[in-house]
N, C-alpha and C positions, 0 to 999 in steps of 0.2 A: 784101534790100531794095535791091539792087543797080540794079534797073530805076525808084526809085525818091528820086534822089539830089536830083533836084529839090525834096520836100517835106522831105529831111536840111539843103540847103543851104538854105530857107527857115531853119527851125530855126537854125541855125548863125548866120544874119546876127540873131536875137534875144539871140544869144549864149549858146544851148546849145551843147552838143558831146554825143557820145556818151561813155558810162562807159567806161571800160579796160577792154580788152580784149576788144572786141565785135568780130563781124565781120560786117560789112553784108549779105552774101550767102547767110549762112549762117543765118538764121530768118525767118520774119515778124513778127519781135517786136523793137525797139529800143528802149532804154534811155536819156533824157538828161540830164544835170542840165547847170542853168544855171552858168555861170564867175562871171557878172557878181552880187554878192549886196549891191552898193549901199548899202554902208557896215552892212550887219547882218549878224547870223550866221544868216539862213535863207538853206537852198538848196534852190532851187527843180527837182521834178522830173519828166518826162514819159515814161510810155511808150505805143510807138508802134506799132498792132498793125493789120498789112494783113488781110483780110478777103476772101479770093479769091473766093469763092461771089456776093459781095455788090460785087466790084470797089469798096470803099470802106476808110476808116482806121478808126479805134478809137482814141481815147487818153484814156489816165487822167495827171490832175494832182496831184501830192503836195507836199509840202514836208518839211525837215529842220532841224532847231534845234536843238541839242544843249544850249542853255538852257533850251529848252521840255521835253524830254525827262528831264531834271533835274529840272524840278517836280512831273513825273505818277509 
């Protein structure tokens, strides 16, 4: 996703980053969770999947709670 740093850096000013130890160049698939989790313990997360045939994105939106996960 190299050629694609432009919709990484959008990402990043919401105050995503990418997961550890990715590397940008190396799939068409990125992984981000959110830094900023605004006084709660959900973390918020996106992956980011290029779609060459179709020249368009793909992403899927999750979340993570480790209280919520507790209760189920």
């Amino acid at each position: 996703m190299k050629k694609h740093r432009a919709l990484i850096e959008q990402l990043e000013s919401f105050g995503f980053a990418l997961l550890p130890g990715q590397k940008i160049n190396s799939s068409t698939e990125s992984y981000f969770v959110c830094n900023d989790s605004y006084g709660t313990d959900v973390e918020a997360l996106i992956a980011v999947r290029y779609l060459s045939w179709t020249q368009r994105y793909e992403f899927d939106f999750g979340f993570n709670s480790p209280a919520i996960r507790l209760f189920f």
